[in-house]
C-alpha angles and dihedrals in degrees: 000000000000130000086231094040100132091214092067092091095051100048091057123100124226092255091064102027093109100060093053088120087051095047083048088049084046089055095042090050100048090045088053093047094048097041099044090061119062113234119184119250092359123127128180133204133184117218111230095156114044139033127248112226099182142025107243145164126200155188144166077265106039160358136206110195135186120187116224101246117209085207109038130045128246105273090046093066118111116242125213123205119216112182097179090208096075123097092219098072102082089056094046102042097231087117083065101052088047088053087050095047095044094058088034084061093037085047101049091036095059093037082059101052100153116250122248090223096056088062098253 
């Protein structure tokens, strides 16, 4: 999510509500860090447009997703596990949620291409 993404207001919960200009500065901070070293094969993109509803990560193998919670922080969300390999998945769902969070990312990561005004 971006510093300037308008939603991040809204998805805080009253308990945290007052360090929305730290959590900003947080988000700031780790960009720069990620963006000023060069790590190979690595892009990053803010979200200005768009709101991230969960933590993930993700590969052609595998995903491990964590909804945002409005009641609970971070570290209390449940995760949920989806290795694509196993048999079990059509029966359970979870190759459907992994459908659904793969375009949700594809989505969100072509509707944030970088300006190049903005000096990206």
């Amino acid at each position: 999510m971006s510093f300037d993404n308008s939603a991040i207001s809204n998805m805080l919960n009253r308990g945290v509500s007052d360090q929305e200009d730290r959590i900003k500065n947080d988000i700031k901070e780790t960009n720069a860090l990620l963006t000023q070293n060069e790590i190979r094969n690595l892009e990053v993109r803010l979200v200005r447009r768009g709101i991230i509803y969960q933590q993930m990560s993700m590969s052609e193998l595998s995903m491990i997703w964590a909804p945002h919670l409005y009641s609970k922080q971070t570290g209390q969300s449940l995760a949920i596990r989806v290795d694509i390999a196993l048999s079990q998945l059509k029966e359970s769902g979870l190759e459907s949620l992994y459908s659904a969070m793969r375009d949700e990312f594809e989505q969100l990561w072509y509707e944030n291409v970088p300006s190049k005004a903005a000096g990206a």
